[in-house]
MDTraj code that builds the backbone (N, CA, C; nanometers):
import mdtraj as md
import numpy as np

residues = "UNK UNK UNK UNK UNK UNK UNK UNK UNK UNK UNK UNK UNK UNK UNK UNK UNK UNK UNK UNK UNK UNK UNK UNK UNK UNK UNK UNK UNK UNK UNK UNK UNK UNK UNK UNK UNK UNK UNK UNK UNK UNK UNK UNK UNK UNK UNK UNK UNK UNK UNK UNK UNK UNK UNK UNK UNK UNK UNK UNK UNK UNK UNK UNK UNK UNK UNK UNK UNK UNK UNK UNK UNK UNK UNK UNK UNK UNK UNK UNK UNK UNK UNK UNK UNK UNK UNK UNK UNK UNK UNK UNK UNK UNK UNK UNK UNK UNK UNK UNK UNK UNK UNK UNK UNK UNK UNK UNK UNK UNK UNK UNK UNK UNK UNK UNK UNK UNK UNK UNK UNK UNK UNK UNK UNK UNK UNK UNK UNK UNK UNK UNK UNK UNK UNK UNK UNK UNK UNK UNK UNK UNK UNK UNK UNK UNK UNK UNK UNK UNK UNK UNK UNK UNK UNK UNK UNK UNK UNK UNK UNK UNK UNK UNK UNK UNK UNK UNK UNK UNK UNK UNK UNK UNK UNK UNK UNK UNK UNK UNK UNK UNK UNK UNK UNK UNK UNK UNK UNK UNK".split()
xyz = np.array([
    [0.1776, 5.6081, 0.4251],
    [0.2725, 5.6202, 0.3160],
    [0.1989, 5.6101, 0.1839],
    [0.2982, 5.6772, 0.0932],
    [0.2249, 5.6858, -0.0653],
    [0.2966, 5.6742, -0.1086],
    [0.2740, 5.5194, -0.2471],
    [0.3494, 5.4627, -0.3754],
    [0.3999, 5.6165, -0.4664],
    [0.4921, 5.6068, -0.4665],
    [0.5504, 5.7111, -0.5601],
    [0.5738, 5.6397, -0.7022],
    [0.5666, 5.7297, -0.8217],
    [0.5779, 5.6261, -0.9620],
    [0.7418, 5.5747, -0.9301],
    [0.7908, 5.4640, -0.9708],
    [0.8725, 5.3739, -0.9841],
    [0.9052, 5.2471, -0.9022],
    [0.7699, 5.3171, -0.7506],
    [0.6766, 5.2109, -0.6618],
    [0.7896, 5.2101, -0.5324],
    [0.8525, 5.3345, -0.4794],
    [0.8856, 5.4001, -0.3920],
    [0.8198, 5.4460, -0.3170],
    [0.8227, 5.4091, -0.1939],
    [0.7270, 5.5070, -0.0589],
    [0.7272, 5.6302, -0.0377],
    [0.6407, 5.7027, -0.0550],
    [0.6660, 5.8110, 0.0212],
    [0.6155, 5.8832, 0.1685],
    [0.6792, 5.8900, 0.2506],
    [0.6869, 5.8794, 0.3896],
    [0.6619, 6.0248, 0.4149],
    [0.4984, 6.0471, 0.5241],
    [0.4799, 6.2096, 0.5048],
    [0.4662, 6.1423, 0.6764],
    [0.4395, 6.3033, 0.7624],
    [0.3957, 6.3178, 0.9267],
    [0.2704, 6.2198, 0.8931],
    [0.2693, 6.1936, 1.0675],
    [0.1444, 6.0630, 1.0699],
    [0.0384, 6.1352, 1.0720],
    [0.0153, 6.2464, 1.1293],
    [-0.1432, 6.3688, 1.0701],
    [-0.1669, 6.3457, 0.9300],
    [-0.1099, 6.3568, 0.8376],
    [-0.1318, 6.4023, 0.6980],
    [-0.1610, 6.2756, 0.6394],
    [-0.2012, 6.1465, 0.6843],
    [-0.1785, 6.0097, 0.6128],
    [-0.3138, 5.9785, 0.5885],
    [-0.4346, 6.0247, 0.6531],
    [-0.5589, 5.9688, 0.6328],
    [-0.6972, 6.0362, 0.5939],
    [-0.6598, 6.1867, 0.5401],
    [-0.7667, 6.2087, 0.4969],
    [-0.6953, 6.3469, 0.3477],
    [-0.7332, 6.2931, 0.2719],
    [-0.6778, 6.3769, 0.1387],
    [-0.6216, 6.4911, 0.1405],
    [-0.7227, 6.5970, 0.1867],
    [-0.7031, 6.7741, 0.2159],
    [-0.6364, 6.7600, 0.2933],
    [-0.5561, 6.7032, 0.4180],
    [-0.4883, 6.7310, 0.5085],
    [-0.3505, 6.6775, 0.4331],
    [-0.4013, 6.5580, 0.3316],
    [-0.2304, 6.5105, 0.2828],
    [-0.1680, 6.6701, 0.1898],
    [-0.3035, 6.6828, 0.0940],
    [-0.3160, 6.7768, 0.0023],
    [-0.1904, 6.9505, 0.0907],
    [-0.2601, 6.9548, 0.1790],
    [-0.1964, 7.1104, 0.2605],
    [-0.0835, 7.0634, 0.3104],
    [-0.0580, 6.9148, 0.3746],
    [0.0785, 6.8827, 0.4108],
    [0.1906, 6.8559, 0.3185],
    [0.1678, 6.8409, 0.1834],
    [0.2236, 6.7906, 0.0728],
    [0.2614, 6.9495, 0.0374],
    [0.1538, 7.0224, -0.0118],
    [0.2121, 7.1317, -0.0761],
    [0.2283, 7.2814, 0.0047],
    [0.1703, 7.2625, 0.1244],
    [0.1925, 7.3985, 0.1954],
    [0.2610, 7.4013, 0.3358],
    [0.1793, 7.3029, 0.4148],
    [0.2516, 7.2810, 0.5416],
    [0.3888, 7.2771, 0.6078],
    [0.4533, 7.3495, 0.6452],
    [0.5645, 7.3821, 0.6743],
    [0.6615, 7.4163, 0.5532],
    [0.6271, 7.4880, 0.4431],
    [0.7152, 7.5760, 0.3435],
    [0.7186, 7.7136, 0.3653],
    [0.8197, 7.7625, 0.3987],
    [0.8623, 7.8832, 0.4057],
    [0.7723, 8.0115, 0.3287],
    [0.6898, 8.0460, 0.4441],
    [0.5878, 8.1434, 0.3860],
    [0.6611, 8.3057, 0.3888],
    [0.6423, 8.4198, 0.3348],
    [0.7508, 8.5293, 0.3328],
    [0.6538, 8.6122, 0.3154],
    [0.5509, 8.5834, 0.2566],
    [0.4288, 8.7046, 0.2304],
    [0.3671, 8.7783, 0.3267],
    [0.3744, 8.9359, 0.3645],
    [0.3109, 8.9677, 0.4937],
    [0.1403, 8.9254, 0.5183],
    [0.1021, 8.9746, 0.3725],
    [-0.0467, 8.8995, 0.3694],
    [-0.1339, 8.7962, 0.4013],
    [-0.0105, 8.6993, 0.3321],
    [-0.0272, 8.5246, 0.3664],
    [-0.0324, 8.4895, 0.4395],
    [0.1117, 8.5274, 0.5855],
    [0.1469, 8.5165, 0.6859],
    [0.0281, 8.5761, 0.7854],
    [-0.0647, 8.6800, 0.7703],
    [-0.1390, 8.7512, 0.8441],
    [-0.2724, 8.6599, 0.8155],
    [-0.2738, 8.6357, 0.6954],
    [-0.4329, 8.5387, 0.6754],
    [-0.4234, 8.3943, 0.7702],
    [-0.2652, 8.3496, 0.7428],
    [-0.2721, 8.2401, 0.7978],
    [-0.2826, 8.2770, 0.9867],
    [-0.2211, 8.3733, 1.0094],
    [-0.2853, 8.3597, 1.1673],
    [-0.3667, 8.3933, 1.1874],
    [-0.4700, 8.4355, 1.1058],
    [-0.6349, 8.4880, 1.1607],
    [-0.6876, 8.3108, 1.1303],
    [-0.6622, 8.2376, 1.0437],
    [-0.6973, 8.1318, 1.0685],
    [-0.7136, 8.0330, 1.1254],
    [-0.5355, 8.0470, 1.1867],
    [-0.5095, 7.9564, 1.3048],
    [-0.6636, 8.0441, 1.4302],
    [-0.6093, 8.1593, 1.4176],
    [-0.7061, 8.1893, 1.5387],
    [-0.8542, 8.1292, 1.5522],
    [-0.9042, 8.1039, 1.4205],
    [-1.0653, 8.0484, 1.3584],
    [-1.0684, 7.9025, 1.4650],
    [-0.9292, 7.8979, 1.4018],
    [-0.9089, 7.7167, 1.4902],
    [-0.9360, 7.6962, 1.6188],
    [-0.8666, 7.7876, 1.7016],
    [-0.8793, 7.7750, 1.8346],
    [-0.9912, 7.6787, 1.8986],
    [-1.0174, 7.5677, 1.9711],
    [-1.1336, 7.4855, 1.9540],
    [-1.1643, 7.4011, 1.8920],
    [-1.1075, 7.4147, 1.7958],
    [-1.1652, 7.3199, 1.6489],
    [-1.0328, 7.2184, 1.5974],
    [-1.1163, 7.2057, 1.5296],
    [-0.9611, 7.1432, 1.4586],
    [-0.9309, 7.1952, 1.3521],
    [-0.8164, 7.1550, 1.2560],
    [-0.7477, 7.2515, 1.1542],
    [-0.8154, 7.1507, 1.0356],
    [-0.8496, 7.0730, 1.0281],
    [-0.9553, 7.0040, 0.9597],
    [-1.0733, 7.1290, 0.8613],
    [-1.1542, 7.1443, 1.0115],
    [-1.2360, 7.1780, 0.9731],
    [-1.2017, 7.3067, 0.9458],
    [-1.1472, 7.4254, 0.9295],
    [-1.1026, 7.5180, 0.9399],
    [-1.0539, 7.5016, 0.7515],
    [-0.9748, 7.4159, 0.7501],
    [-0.9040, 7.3991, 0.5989],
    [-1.0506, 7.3642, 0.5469],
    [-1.0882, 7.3430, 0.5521],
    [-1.2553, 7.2808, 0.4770],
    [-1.3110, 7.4185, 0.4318],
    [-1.3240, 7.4847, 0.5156],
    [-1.3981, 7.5897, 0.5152],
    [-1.2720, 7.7222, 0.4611],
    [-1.1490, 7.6821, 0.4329],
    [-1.0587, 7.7905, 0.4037],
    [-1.1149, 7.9057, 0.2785],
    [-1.1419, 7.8393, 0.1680],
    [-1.2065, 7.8922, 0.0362],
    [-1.3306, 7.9801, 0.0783],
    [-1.4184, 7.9371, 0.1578],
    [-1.5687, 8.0459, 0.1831],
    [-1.4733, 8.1112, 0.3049],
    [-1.3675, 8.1775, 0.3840],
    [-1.3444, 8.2673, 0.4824],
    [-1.2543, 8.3067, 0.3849],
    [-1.2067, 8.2628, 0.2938],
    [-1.1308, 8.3748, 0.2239],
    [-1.2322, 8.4777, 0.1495],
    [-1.3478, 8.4213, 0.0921],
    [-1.4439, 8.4997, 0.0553],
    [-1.5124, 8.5769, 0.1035],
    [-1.5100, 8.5220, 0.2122],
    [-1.6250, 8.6265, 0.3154],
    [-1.5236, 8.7164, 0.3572],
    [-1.4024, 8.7367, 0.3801],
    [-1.3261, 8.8180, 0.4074],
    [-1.1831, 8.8777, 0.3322],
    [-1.2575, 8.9131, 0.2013],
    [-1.2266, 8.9666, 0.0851],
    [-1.0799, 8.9690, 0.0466],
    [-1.0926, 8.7718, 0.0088],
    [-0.9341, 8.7566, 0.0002],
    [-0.8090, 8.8038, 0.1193],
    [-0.9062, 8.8307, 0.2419],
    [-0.7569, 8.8064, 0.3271],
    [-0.7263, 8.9754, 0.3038],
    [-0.7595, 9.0497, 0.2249],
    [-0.6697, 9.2080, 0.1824],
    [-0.7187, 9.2491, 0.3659],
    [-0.5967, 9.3174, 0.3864],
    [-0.6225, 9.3541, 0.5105],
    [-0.6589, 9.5403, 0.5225],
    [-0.6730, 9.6080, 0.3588],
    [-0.7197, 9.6880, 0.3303],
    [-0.8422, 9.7221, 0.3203],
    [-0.9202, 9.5686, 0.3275],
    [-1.0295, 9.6002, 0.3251],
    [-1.1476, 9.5231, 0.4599],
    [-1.0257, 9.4702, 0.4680],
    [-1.0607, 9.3965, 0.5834],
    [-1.0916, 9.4711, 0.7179],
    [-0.9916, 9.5977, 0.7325],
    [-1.0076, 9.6370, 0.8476],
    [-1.0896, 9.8116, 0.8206],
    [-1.1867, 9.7802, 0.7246],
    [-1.2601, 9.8871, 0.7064],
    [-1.4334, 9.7868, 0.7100],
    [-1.4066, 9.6815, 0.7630],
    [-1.5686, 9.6357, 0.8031],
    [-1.6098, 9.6836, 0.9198],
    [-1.7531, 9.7302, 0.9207],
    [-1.8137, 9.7330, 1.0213],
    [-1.9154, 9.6756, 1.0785],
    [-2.0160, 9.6978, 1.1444],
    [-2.0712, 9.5931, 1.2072],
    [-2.1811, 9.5438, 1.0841],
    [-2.2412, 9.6165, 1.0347],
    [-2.2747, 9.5383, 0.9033],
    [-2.2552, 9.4069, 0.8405],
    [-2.0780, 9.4610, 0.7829],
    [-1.9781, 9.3321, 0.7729],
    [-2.0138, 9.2145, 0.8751],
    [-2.0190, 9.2370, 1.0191],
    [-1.9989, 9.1981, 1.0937],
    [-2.1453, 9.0779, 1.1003],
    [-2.2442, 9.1620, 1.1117],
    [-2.3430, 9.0852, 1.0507],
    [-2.3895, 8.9557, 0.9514],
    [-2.3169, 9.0205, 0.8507],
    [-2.3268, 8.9428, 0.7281],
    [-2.2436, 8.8443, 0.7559],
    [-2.1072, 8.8577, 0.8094],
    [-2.0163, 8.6780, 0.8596],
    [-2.1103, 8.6257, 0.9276],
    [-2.1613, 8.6557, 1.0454],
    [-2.2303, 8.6406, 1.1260],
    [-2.3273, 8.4748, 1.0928],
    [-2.3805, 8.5239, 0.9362],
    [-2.4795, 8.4703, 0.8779],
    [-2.4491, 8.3760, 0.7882],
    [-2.3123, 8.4061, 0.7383],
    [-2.2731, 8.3093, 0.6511],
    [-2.2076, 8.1855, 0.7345],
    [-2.3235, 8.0497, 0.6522],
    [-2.2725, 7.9322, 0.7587],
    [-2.1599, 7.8632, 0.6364],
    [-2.0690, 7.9391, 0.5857],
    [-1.9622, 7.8732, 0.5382],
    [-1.8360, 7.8760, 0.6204],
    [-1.8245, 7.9950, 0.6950],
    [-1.7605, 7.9991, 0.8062],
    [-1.7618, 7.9664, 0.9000],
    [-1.6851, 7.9742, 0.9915],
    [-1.6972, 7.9708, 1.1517],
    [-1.7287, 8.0984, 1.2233],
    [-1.9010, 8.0687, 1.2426],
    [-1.9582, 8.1987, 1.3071],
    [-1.9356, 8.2565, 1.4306],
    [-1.7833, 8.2961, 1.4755],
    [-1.7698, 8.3475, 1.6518],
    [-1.7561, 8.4735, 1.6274],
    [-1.8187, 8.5700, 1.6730],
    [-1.8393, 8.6905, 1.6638],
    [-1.7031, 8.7649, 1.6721],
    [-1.6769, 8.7054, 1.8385],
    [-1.5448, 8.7705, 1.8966],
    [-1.4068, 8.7208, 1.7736],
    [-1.4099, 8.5652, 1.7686],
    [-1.2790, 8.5411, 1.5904],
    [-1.2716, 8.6657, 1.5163],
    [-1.4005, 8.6918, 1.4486],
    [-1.4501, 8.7832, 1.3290],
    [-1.4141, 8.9233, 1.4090],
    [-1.4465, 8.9546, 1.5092],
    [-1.3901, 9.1153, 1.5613],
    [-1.2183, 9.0905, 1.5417],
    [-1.2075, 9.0106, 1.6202],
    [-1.0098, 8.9739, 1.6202],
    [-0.9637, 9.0368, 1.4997],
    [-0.9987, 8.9428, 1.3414],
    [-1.0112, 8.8783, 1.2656],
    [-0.9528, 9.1031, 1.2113],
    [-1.1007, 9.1576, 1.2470],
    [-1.0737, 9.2973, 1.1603],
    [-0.9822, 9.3864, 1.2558],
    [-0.9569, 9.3738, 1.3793],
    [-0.8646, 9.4464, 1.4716],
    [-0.7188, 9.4026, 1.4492],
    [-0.7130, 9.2867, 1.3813],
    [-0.5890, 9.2259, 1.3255],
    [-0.5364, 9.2523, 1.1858],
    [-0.6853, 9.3204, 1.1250],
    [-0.6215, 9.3748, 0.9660],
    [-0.5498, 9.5151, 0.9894],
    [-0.6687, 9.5869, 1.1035],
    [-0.5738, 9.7053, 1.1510],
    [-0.4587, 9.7204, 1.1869],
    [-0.4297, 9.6409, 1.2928],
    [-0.2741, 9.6381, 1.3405],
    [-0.1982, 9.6051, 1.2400],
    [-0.2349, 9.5091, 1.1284],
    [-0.1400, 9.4898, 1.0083],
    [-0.1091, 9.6074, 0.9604],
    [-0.2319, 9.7231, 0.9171],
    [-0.1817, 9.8115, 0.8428],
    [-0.1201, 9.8817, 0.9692],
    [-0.1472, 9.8672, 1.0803],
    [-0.0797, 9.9985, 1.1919],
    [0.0997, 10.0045, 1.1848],
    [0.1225, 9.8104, 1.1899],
    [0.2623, 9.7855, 1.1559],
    [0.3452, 9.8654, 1.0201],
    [0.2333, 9.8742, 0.8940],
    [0.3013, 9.8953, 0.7902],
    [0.3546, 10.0310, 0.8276],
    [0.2279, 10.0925, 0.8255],
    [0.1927, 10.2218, 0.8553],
    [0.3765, 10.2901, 0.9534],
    [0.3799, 10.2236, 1.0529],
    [0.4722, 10.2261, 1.1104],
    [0.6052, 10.1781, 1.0811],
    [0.6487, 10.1211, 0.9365],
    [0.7183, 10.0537, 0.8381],
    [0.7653, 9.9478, 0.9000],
    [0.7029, 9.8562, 0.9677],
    [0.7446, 9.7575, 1.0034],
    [0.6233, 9.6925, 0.8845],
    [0.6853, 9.6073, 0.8038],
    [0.6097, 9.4530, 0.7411],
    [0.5900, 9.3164, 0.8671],
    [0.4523, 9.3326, 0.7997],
    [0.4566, 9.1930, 0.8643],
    [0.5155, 9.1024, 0.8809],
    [0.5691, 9.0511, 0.7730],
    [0.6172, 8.9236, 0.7305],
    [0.7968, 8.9245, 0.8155],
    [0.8131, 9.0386, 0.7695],
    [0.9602, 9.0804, 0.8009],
    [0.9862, 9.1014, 0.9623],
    [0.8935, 9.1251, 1.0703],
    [0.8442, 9.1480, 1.1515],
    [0.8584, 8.9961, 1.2478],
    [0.7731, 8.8829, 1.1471],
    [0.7218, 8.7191, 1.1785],
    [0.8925, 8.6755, 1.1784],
    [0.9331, 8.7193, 1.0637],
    [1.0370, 8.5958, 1.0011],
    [1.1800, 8.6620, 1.1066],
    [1.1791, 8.8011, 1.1524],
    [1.2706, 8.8217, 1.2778],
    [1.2668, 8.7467, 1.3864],
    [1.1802, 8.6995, 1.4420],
    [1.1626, 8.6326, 1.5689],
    [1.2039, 8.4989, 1.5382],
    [1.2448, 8.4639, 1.4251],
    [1.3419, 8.3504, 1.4218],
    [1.4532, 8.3285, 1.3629],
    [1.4747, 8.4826, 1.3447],
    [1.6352, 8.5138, 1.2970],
    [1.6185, 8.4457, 1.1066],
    [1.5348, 8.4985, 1.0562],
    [1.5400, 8.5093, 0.9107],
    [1.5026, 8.3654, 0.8483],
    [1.5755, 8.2426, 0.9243],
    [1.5755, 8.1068, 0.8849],
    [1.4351, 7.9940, 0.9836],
    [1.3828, 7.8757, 0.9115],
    [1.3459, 7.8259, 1.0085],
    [1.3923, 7.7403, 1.1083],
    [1.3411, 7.7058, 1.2263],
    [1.3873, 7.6480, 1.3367],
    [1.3737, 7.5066, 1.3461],
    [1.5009, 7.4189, 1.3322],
    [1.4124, 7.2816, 1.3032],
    [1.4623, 7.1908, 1.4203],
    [1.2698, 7.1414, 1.4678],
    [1.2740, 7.0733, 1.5736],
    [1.3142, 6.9584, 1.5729],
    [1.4193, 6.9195, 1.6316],
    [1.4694, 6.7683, 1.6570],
    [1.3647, 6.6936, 1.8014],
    [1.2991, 6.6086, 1.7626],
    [1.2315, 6.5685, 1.8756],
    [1.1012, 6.5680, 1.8529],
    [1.0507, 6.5217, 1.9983],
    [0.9161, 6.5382, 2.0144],
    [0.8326, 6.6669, 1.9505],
    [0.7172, 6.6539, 1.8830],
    [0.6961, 6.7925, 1.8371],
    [0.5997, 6.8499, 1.9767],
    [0.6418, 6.9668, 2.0353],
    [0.5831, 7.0320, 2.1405],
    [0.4255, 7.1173, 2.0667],
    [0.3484, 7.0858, 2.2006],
    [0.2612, 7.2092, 2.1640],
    [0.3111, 7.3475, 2.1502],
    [0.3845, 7.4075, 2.1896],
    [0.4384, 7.5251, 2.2270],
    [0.5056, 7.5413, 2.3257],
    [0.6273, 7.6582, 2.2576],
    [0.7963, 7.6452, 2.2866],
    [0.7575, 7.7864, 2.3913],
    [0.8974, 7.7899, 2.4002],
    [0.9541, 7.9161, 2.5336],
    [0.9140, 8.0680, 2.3747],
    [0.9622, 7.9922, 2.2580],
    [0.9567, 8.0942, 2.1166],
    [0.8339, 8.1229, 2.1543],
    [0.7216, 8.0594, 2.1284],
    [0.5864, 8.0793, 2.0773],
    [0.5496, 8.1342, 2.1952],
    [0.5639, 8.1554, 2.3305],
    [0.5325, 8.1679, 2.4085],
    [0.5817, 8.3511, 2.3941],
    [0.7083, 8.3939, 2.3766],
    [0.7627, 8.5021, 2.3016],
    [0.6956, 8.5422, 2.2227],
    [0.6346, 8.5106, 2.1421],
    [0.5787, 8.5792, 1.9653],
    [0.4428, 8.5978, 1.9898],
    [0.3889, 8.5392, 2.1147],
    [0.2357, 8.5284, 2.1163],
    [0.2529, 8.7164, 2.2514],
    [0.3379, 8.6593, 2.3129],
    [0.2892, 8.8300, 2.4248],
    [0.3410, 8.9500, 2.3160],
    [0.4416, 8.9133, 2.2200],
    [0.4568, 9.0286, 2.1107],
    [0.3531, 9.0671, 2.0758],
    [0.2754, 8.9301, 2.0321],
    [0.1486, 8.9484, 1.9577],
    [0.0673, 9.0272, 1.9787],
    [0.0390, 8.9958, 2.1630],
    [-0.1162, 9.0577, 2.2504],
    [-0.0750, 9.1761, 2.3071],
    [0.0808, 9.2158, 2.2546],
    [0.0746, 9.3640, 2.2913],
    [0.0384, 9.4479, 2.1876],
    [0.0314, 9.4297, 2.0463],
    [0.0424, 9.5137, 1.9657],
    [-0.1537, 9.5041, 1.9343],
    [-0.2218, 9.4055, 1.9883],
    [-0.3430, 9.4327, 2.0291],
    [-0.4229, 9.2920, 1.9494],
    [-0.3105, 9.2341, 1.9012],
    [-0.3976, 9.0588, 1.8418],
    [-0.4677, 8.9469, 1.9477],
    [-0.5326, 8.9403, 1.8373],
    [-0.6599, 8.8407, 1.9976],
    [-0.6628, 8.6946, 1.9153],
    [-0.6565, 8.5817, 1.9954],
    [-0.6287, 8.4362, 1.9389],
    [-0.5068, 8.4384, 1.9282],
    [-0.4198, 8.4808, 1.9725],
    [-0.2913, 8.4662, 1.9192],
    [-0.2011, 8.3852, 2.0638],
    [-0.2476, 8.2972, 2.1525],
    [-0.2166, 8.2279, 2.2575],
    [-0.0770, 8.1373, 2.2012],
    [0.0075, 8.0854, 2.2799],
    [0.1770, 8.0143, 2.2633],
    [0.1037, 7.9395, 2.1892],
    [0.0204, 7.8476, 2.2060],
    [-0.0087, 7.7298, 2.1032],
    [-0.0792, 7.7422, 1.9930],
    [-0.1589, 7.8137, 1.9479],
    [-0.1984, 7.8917, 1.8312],
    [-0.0955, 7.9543, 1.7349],
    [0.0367, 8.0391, 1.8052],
    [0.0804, 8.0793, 1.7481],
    [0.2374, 7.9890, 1.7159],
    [0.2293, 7.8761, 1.8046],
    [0.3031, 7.7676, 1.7310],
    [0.2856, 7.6821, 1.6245],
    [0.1418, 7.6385, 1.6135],
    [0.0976, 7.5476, 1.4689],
    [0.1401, 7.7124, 1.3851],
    [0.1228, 7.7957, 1.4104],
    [0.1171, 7.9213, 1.2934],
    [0.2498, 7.8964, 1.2276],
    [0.3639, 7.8906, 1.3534],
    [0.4831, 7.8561, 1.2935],
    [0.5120, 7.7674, 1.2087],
    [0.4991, 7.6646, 1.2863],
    [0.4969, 7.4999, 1.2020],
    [0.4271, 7.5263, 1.0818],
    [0.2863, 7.5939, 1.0442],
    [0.2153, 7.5581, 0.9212],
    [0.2883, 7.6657, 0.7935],
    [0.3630, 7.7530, 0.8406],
    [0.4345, 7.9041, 0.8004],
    [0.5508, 7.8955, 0.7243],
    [0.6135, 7.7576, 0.8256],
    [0.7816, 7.7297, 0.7722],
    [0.8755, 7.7947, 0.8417],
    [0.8000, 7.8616, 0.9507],
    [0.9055, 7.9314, 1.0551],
    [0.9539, 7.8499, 1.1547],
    [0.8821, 7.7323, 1.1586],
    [0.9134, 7.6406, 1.2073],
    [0.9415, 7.4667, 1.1907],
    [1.0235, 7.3991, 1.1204],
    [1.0579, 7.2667, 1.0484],
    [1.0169, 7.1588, 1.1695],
    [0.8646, 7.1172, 1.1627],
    [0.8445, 6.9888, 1.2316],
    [0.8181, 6.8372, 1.1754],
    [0.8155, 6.8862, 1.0558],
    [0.7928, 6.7795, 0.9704],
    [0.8540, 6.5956, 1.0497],
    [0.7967, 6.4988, 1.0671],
    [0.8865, 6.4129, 1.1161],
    [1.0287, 6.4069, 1.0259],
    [1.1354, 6.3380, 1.0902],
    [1.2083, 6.3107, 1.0665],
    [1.2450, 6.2290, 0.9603],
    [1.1270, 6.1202, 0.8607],
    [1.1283, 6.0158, 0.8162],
    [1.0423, 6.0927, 0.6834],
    [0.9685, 6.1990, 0.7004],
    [0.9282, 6.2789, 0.6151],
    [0.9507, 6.3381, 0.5272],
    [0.9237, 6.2842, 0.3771],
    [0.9613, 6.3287, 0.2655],
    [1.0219, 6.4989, 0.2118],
    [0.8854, 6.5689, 0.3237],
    [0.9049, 6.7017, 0.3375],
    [1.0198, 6.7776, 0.4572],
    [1.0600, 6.7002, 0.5064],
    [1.1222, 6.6817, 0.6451],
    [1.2899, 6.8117, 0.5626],
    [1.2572, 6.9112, 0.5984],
    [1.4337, 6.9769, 0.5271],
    [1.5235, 6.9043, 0.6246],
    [1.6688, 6.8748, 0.5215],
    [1.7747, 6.8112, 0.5581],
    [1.9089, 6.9264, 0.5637],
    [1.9324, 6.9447, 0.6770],
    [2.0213, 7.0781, 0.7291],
    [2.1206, 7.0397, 0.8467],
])
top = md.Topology()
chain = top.add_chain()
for i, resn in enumerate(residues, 1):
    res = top.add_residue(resn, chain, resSeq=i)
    for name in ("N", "CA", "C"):
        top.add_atom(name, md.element.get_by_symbol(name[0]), res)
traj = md.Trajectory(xyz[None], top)
């Protein structure tokens, strides 16, 4: 918990309580209603980075993979080649997995393949939960019967990292999904 000015608690999830950047992303990003197809697409190539890791280290390193992968534009993203491919390769600001980084540009494609095909991303994400987010009463699950749904959507349209539990923190961190505890400042009241 954190003294709020007038010396009020403020009560966040028990993840977010002990190391700054994690209060920092749980305070201002973590589970707020993301709508951007872009945003929404950066944030699951990230989750995918995670796979293995923790979201720690992943947020640490968020600022140099946005760089190395030119702001996330998935215009330009999915015109790297192995060159590109190279050069991540080398940069130790990232997380160097070859196969992430292939995902990573086969996933900017399918973004534009969706547009291309006038489906938006975002509009696309935020259907599979009927426009609003889903808020979990309970235990927070690794991954639902949903995520389990959104992830074979996923690996048909040709996304790689995109497994039920990957693509459940995606939810939760997105706002497509309300896990916030219950006692949680950020916690929506509905």
């Amino acid at each position: 918990m954190v003294t709020a000015k007038g010396g009020s608690e403020i009560k966040r999830c028990a993840w977010a309580q002990n190391d700054p950047l994690m209060r920092e992303y749980h305070d201002k990003e973590w589970g707020v209603p993301e709508h951007d197809s872009r945003a929404l697409w950066e944030l699951l190539m990230l989750e995918g980075f995670q796979a293995g890791l923790s979201w720690i280290t992943v947020l640490r390193k968020r600022e140099a993979f946005r760089r190395a992968f030119a702001e996330f534009d998935p215009e330009v993203v999915a015109r790297f080649r192995e060159k590109d491919v190279a050069r991540l390769m080398g940069d130790a600001g990232i997380i160097r997995a070859k196969a992430k980084i292939d995902a990573t540009i086969r996933g900017a494609q399918i973004f534009l393949e969706m547009r291309e095909s006038g489906t938006e991303f975002g509009a696309w994400a935020w259907g599979q939960v009927g426009g609003k987010p889903v808020r979990n009463k309970g235990a927070v699950p690794a991954q639902t019967p949903l995520s389990e749904k959104v992830s074979k959507e996923l690996k048909l349209k040709g996304f790689k990292f995109v497994g039920p539990v990957i693509v459940y923190s995606w939810m939760q961190a997105s706002g497509m999904v309300d896990d916030h505890a219950g006692d949680c400042f950020r916690r929506t009241r509905a």
